[in-house]
Kinemage of the C-alpha trace (Angstrom):
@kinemage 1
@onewidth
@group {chain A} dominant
@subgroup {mainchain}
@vectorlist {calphas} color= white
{ca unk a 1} P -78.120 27.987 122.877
{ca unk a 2} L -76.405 24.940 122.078
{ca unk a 3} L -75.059 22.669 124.412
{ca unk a 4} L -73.142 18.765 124.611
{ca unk a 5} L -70.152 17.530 125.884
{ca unk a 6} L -66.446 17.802 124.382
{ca unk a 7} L -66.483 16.922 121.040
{ca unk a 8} L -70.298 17.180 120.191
{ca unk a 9} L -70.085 19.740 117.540
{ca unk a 10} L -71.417 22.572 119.148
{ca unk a 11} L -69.090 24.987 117.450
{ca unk a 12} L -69.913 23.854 114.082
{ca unk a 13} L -73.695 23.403 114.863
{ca unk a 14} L -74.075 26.645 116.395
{ca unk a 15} L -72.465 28.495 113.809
{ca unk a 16} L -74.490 27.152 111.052
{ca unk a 17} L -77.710 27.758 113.152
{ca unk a 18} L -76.680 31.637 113.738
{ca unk a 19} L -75.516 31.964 109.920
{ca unk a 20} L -79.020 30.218 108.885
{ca unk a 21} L -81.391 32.963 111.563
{ca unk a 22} L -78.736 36.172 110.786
{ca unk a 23} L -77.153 36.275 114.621
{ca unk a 24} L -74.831 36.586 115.601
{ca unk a 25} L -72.413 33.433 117.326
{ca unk a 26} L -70.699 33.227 120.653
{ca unk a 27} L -68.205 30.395 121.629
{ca unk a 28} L -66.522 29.648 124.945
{ca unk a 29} L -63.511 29.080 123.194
{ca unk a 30} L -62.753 32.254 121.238
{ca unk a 31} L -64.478 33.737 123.983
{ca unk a 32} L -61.456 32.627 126.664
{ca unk a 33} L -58.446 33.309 124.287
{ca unk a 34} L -59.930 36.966 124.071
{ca unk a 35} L -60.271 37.389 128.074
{ca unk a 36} L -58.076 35.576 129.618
{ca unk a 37} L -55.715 34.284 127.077
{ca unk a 38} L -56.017 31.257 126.434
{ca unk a 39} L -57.511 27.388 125.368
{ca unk a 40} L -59.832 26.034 127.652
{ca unk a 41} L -56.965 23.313 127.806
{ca unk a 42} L -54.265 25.774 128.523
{ca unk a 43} L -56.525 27.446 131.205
{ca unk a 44} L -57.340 24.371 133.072
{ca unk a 45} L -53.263 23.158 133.193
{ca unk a 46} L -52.310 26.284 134.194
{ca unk a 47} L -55.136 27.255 136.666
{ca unk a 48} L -57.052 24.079 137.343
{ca unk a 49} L -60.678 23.436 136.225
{ca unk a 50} L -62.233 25.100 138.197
{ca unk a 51} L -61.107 28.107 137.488
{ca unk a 52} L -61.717 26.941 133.650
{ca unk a 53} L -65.456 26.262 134.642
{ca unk a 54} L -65.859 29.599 136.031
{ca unk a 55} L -64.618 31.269 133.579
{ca unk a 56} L -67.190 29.373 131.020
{ca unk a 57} L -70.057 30.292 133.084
{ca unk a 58} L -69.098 33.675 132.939
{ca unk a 59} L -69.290 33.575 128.873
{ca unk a 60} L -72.088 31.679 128.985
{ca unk a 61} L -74.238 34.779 131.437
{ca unk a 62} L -72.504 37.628 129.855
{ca unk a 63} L -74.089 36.262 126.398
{ca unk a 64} L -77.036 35.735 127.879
{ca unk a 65} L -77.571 39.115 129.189
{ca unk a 66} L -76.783 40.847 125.748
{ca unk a 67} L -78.294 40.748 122.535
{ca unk a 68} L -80.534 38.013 120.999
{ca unk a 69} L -77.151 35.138 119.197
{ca unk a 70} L -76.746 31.541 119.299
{ca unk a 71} L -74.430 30.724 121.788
{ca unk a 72} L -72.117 27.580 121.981
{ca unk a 73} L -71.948 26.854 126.160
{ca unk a 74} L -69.378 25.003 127.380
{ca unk a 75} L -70.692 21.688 129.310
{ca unk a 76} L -69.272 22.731 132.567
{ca unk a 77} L -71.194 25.849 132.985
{ca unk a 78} L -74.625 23.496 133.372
{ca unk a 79} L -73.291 22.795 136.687
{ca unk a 80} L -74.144 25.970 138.065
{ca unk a 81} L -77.588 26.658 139.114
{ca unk a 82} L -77.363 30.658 137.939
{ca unk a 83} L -76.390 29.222 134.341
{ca unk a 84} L -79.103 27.097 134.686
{ca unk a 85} L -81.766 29.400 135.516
{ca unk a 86} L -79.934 31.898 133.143
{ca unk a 87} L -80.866 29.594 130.234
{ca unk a 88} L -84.497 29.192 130.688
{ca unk a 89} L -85.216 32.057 128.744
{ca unk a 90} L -83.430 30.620 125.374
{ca unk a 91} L -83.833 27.399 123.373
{ca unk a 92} L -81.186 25.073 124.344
{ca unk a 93} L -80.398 22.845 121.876
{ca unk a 94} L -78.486 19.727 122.918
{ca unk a 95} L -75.968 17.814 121.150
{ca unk a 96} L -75.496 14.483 122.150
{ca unk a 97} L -73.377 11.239 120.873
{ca unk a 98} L -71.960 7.797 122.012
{ca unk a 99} L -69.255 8.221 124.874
{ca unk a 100} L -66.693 6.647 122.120
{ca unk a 101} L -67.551 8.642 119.531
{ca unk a 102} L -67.070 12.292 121.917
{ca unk a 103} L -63.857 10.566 122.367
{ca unk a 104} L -62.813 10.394 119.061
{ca unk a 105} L -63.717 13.726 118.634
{ca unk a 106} L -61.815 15.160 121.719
{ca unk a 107} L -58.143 13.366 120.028
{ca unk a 108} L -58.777 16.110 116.707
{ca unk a 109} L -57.913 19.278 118.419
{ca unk a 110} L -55.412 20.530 121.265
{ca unk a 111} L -57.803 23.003 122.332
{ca unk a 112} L -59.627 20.834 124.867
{ca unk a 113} L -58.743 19.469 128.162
{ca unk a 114} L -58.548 16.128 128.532
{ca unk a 115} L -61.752 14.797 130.445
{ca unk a 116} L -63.816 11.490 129.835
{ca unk a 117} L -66.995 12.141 128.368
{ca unk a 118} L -67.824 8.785 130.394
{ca unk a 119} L -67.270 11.064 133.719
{ca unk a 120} L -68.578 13.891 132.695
{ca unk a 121} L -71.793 12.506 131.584
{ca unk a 122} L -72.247 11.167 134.953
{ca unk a 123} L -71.964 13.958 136.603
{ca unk a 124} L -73.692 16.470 134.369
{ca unk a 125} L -76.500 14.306 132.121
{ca unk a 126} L -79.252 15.417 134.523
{ca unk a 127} L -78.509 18.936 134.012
{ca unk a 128} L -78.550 18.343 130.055
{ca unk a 129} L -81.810 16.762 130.584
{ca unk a 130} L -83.114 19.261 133.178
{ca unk a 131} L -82.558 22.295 130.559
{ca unk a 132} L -83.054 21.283 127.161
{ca unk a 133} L -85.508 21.645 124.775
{ca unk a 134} L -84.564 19.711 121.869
{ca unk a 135} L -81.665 16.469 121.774
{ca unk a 136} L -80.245 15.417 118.965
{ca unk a 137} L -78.002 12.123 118.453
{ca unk a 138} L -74.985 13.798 116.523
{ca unk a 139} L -73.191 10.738 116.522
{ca unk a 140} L -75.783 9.571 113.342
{ca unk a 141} L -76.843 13.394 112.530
{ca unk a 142} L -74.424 15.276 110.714
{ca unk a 143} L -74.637 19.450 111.525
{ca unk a 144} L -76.823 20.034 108.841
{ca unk a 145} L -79.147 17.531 109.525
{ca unk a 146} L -79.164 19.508 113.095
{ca unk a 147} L -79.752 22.477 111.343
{ca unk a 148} L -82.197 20.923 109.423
{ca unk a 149} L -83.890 19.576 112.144
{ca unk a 150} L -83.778 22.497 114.453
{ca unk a 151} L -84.916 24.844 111.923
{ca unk a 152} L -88.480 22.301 111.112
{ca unk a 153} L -88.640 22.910 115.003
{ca unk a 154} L -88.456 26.661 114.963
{ca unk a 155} L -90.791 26.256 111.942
{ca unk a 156} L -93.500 24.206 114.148
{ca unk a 157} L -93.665 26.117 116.973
């Protein structure tokens, strides 16, 4: 599982991981336009965020609960304690940069709501810390140094 605020590169991490161990990948974002839709943006303007953070949670158990992929988990979904406890049984990988450089990220695409990564560090950095296994500074890592990394770990252990 790989995890980070806005703008970390989960997608593009995660995908390279499953391509690299032959899963399959799951993403929040695909994962809302199929079920309900729409962006995660478009979701939380038209239904608010928490109805947004819900509906990430739900991706995040329902890909838990199936077969054996690398999954790309929304940061709001480490807020609840089900998710949580959901993702002790997989290696969460987290993704992690400079508050100005998630920013920069966050202005590329239209797909994502517009929240600080200031604030929502503050309010979800202990549950990054509580759950993962292995951190990695993408703001001087590129994704295949990740993947790299990652797959030395795997390696290791």
């Amino acid at each position: 599982m790989v995890i980070g605020l806005m703008g970390s590169g989960k997608t593009t991490a995660g995908r390279l991981l499953a391509d690299a161990l032959g899963l399959p990948f799951s993403d929040s974002d695909p994962f809302l336009r199929a079920r309900f839709g729409g962006s995660a943006a478009e979701i939380a303007a038209a239904e608010g965020a928490d109805v947004l953070h819900e509906r990430e949670a739900e991706h995040v158990l329902e890909e838990l609960a199936g077969e054996r992929k690398v999954i790309a988990a929304a940061a709001s979904t480490l807020e609840s304690p089900v998710v949580r406890a959901a993702m002790r049984g997989a290696l969460v990988i987290w993704l992690d940069a400079a508050d100005e450089i998630l920013t920069e990220r966050m202005r590329s695409s239209d797909h994502r709501p517009d929240f600080s990564p200031t604030a929502m560090r503050a309010r979800r950095g202990h549950f990054f810390q509580e759950v993962s296994d292995l951190t990695f500074d993408v703001g001087v890592m590129t994704p295949e140094e990740v993947l790299k990394a990652v797959l030395r770990e795997l390696a290791a252990g």
